[in-house]
C-alpha positions in Angstrom: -2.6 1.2 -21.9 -3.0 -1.3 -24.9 -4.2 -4.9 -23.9 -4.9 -5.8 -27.3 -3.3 -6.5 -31.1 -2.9 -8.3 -33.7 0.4 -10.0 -32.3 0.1 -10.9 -28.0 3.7 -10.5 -28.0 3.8 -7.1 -29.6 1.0 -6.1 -27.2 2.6 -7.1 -24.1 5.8 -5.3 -24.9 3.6 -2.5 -25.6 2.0 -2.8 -22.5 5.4 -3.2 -20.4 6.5 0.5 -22.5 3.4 2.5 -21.3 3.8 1.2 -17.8 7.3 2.0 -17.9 6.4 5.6 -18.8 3.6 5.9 -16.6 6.4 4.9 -13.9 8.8 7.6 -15.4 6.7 10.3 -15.4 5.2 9.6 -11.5 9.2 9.1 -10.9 10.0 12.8 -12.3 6.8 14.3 -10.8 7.6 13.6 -7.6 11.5 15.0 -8.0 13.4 12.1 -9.4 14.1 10.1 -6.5 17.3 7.7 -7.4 17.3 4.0 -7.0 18.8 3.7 -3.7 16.9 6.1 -2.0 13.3 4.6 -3.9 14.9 0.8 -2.1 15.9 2.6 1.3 12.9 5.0 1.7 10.6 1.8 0.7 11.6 -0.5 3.0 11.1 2.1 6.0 7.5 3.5 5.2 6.1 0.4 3.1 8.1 -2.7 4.5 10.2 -5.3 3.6 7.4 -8.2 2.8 7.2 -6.8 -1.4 9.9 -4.7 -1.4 11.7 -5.0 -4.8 15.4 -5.4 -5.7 17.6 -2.9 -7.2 17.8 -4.9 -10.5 13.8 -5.3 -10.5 13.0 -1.8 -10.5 15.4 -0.9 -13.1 14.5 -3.2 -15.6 10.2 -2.0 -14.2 11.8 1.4 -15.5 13.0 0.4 -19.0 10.0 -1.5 -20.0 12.1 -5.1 -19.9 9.7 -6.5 -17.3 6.4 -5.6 -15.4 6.4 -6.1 -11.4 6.2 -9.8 -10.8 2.9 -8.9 -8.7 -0.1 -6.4 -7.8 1.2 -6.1 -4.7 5.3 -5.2 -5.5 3.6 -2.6 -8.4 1.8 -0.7 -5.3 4.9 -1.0 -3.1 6.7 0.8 -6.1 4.0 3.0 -6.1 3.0 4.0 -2.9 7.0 4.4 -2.4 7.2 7.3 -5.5 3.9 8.6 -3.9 6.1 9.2 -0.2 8.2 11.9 -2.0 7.1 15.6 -3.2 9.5 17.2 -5.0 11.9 15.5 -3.6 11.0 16.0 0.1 9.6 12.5 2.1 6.0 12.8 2.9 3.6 9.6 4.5 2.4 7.1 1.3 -1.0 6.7 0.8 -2.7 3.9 2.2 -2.9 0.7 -0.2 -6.6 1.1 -0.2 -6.0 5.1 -1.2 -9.0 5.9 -4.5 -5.7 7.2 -6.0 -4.0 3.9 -6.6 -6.7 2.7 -8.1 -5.8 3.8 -11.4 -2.5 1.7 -10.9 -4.6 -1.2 -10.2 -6.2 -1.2 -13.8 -2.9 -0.5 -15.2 -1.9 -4.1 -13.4 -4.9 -5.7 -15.1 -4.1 -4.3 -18.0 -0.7 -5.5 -18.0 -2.1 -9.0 -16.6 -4.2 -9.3 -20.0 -1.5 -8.6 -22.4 1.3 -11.4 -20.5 -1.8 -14.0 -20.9 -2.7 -12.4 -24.6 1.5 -13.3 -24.9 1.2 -16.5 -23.7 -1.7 -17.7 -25.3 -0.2 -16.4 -29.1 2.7 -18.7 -28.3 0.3 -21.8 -27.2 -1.4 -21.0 -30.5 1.9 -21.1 -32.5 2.6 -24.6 -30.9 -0.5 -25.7 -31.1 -0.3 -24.7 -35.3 2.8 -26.3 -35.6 1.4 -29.8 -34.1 -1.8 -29.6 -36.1 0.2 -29.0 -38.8 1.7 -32.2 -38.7 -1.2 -34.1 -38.1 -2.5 -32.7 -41.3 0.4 -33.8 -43.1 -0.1 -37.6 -41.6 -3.6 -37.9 -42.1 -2.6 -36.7 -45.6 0.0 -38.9 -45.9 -2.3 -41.9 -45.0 -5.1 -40.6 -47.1 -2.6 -41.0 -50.2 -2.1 -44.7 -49.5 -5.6 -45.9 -48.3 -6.8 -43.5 -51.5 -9.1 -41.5 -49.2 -9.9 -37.9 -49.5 -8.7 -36.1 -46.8 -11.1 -33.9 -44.9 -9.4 -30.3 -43.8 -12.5 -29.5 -42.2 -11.9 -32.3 -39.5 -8.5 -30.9 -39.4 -9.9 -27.7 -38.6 -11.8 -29.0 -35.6 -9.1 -28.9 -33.3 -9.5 -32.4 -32.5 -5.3 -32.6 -32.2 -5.8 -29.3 -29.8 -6.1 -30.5 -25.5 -10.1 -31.3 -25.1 -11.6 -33.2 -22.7 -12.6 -36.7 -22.9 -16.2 -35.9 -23.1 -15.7 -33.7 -25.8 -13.3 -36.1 -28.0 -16.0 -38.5 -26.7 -18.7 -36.5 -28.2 -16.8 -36.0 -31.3 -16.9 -39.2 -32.3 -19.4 -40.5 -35.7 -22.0 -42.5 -34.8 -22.5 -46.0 -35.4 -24.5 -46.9 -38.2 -28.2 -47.9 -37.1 -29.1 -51.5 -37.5 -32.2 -53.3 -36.8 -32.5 -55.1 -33.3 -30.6 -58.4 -33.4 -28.7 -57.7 -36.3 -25.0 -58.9 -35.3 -23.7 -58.7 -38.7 -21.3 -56.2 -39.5 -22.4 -52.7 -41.1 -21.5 -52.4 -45.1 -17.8 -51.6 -46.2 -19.9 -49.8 -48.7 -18.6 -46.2 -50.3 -21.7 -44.8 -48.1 -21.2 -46.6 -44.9 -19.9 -44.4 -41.9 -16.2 -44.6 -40.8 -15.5 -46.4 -37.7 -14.6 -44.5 -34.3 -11.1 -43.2 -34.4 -10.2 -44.4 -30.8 -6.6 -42.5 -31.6 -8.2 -39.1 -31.0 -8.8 -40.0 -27.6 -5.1 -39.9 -26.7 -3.4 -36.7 -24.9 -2.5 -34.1 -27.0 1.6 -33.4 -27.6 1.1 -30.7 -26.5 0.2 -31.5 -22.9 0.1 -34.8 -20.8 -2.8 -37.2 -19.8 -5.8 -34.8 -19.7 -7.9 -36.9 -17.0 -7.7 -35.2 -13.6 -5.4 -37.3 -11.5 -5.2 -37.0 -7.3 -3.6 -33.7 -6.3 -0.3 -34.9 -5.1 0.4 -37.0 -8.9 -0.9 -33.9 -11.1 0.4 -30.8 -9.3 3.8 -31.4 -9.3 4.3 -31.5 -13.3 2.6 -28.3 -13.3 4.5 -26.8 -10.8 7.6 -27.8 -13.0 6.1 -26.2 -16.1 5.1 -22.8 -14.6 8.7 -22.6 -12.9 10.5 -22.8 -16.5 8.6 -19.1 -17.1 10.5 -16.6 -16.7 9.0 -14.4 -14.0 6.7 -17.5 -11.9 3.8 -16.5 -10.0 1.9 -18.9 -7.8 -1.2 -17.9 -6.2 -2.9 -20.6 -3.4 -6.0 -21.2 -1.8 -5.7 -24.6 0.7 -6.2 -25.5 4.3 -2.1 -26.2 5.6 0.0 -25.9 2.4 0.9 -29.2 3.0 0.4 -30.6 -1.0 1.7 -27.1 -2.3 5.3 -27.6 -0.3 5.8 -31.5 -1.4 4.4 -30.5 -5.4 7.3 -27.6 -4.8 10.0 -29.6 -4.2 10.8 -30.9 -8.1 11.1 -27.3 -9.7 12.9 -26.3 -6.6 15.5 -29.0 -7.1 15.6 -28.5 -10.9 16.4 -24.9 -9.9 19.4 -26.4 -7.4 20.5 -28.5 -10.5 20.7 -25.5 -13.0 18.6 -27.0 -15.0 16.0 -23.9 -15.0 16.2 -20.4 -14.0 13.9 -17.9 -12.9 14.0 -14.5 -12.9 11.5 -13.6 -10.0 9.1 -16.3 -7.9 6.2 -14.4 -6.4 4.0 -16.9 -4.0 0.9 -15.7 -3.0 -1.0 -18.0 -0.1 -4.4 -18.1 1.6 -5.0 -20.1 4.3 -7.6 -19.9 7.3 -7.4 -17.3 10.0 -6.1 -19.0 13.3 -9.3 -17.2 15.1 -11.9 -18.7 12.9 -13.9 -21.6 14.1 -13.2 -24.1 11.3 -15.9 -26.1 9.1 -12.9 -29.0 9.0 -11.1 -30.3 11.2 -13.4 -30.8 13.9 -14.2 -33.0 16.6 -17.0 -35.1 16.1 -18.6 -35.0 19.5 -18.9 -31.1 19.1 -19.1 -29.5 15.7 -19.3 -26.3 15.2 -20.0 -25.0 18.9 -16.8 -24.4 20.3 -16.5 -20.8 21.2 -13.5 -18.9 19.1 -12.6 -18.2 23.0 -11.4 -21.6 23.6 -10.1 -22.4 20.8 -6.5 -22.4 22.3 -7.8 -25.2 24.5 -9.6 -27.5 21.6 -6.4 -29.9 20.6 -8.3 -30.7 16.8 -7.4 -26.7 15.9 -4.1 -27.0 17.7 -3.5 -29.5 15.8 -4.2 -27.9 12.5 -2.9 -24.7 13.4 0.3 -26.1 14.2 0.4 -28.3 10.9 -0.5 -24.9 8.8 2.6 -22.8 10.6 5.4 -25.8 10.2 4.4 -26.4 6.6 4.4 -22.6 6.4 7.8 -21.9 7.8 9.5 -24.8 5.3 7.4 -23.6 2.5 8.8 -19.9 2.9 12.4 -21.1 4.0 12.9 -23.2 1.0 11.8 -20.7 -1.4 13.3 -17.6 0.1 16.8 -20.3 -0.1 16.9 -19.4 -4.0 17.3 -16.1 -3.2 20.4 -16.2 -1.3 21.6 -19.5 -3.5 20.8 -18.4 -6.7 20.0 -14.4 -6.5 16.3 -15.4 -7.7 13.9 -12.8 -6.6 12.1 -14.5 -4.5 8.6 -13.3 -2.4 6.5 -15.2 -0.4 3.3 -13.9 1.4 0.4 -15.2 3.6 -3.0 -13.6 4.1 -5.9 -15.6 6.5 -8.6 -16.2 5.3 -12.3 -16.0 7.8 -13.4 -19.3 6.4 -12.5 -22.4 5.9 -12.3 -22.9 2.2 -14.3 -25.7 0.9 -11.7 -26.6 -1.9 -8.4 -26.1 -3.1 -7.3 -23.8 -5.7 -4.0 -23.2 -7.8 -3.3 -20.3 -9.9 -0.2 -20.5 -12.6 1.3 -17.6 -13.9 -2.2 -16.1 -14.8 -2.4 -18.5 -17.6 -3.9 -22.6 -15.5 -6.4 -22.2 -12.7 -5.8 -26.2 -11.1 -9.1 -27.2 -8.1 -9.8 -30.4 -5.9 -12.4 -30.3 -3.8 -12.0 -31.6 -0.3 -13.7 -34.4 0.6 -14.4 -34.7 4.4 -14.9 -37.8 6.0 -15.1 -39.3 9.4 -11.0 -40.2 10.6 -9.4 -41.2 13.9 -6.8 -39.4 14.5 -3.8 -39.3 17.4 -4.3 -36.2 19.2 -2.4 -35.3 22.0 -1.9 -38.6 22.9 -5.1 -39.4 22.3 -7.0 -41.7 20.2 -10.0 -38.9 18.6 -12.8 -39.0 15.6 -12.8 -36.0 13.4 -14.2 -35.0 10.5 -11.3 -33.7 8.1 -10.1 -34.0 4.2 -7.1 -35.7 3.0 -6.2 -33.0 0.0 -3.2 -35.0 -1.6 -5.4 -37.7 -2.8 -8.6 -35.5 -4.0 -8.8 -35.3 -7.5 -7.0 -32.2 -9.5 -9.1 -30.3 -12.5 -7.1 -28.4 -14.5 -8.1 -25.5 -16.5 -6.0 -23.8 -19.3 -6.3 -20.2 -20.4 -5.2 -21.9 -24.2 -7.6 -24.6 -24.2 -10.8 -22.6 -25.1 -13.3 -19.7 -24.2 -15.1 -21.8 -21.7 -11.6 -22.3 -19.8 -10.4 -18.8 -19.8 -12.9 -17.5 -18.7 -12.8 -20.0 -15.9 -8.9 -19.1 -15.3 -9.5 -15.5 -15.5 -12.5 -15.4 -12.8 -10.6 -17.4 -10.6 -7.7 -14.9 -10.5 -10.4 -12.3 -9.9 -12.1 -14.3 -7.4 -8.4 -14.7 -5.6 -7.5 -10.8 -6.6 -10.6 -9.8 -4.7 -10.0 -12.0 -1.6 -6.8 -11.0 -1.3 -7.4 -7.2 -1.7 -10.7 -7.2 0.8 -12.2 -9.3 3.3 -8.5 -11.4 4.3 -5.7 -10.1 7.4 -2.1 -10.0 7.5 -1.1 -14.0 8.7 1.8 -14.2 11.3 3.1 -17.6 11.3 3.7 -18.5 14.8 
């Protein structure tokens, strides 16, 4: 399969036409199964939990759209693979050596959508540094300066970080110690710092990381106006993720966007684990998994993890039946407690806060107890943007492999109780 061309649009579509085919051919192969018997036959041998719509699996078939995750693609898959000639036979395993060609085909297709993405960042990102070229021209006419396209070059009206608009910036002229007097206005004398480069780009908001609950939100809201969403989550309870859900969910309500498909992908810590945080601070880290049923700090977590669980799902799973949005939700548990939180976007923004433990009281059970545990709505939020540089993507990309991995390996099947 292609992943790569002059044109990331081009390429995608590309992309989605060889998967389609690759589909088609495994389709006829295995004696042309229709539709409704590929949706029935699915949902018996490979359950309902990625089991793809009618619609979905037709437009998969004529190259409109690629599955909205790894897992629906081996559901589809592994579904085809159930028939020979016709005739139902057991599907492979998900972890079968044969499917493993189908997982490149996904990373492939994965690498074109962001190639896609990123060639339409770039045209918005030429159109605003077009206009700032025509400003700074336009202000270089009156103040009779020459202007300098090589500083327009420098991607300076691109998103940076504040260190690096920081580091941008000309030096000050050099004077001699105790010499207050201004430097010379002279035809030689440096410019003065251009504080206005340290303002956010147009092209995104205020690049400082803000607390979790303030900055994830807006870029929930962003990643929902996509066409086909995916979410991918690594957190302790789920807590921030359902509040930050609720504006694009009510935007949704309001008509005001319109997904196609919503795939939610969530790791959170098995219910069997002893947990780094929260623990009691009379006994960390030596209660026996055994007990664990009798320690109230984990039954206390374990029951925050499941309610925020259970509305997380229910509210999502609520545009299906509201708006016929394909919707999926799915929890894996983790065998650690994960030391921060991590958001993945559509493939394209990778969003982290670390949690910060500290020492709390807490009301347990009707009792007053000190823990050691993390507030995550108020830890700070780094974002990281597939468009905003090679250092970035590569960051975004090995954090979806990092979470691809996970997911795939070493995590369980998570029963919200």
């Amino acid at each position: 399969m292609a992943a790569n061309g002059r044109n990331g649009g081009d390429s995608y579509a590309a992309t989605l036409q060889e998967l389609a085919a690759a589909f088609t051919e495994l389709k006829r192969d295995r004696g042309a199964p229709s539709y409704d018997r590929i949706l029935v036959r699915g949902k018996k041998v490979c359950g309902e939990r990625h089991a793809m719509s009618k619609a979905s699996v037709s437009e998969v078939f004529a190259g409109r759209r690629g599955p909205a995750s790894l897992d629906r693609l081996l559901w589809l898959v592994r579904v085809l693979l159930s028939y020979d000639d016709g005739e139902e036979v057991e599907p492979p395993e998900r972890r079968d050596p044969q499917l493993q060609v189908w997982r490149d085909r996904w990373h492939t297709l994965e690498r074109a959508r962001a190639a896609a993405r990123r060639a339409s960042s770039t045209d918005d990102a030429e159109r605003v540094l077009a206009a700032g070229r025509d400003s700074v021209a336009a202000t270089s006419l009156v103040e009779g300066i020459e202007p300098d396209d090589t500083f327009l070059r420098s991607g300076r009206h691109q998103r940076r970080s504040p260190f690096e608009l920081q580091s941008d910036l000309p030096a000050p002229a050099t004077r001699p110690a105790g010499d207050d007097s201004a430097a010379p206005a002279g035809r030689g004398a440096p410019p003065p710092p251009d504080t206005s480069l340290a303002t956010p780009s147009p092209l995104r908001p205020a690049d400082e990381p803000r607390p979790t609950m303030v900055g994830l939100p807006p870029r929930l809201t962003e990643a929902f106006a996509a066409p086909e969403v995916r979410v991918d989550a690594v957190c302790l309870t789920a807590e921030t993720l359902l509040l930050a859900l609720g504006e694009p969910v009510r935007l949704i309500h309001e008509g005001r966007i319109r997904p196609r498909s919503i795939d939610v992908r969530i790791l959170l810590p098995s219910r069997e684990i002893n947990l780094a945080f929260p623990i009691s601070v009379k006994s960390p880290g030596d209660t026996s998994v055994k007990i664990l049923d009798d320690d109230p700090v984990h039954q206390r977590w374990l029951e925050l993890r499941n309610v925020q669980g259970h509305v997380l799902r229910h509210n999502l799973l609520a545009l299906r039946s509201r708006h016929g949005i394909d919707v999926q939700v799915t929890f894996r548990a983790l065998p650690f407690t994960p030391p921060m939180k991590l958001y993945l976007l559509n493939g394209t923004e990778a969003l982290m806060a670390y949690y910060m433990v500290t020492r709390l009281e807490e009301e347990v059970e009707s009792q007053t107890l000190e823990i050691y545990d993390a507030i995550g709505a108020a830890s700070l939020l780094f974002s990281y943007e597939r468009r905003a540089g090679m250092r970035e993507a590569a960051f975004v990309e090995q954090s979806q492999m990092w979470f691809d991995a996970l997911w795939e390996t070493i995590t369980t099947d998570l029963t919200l109780s």
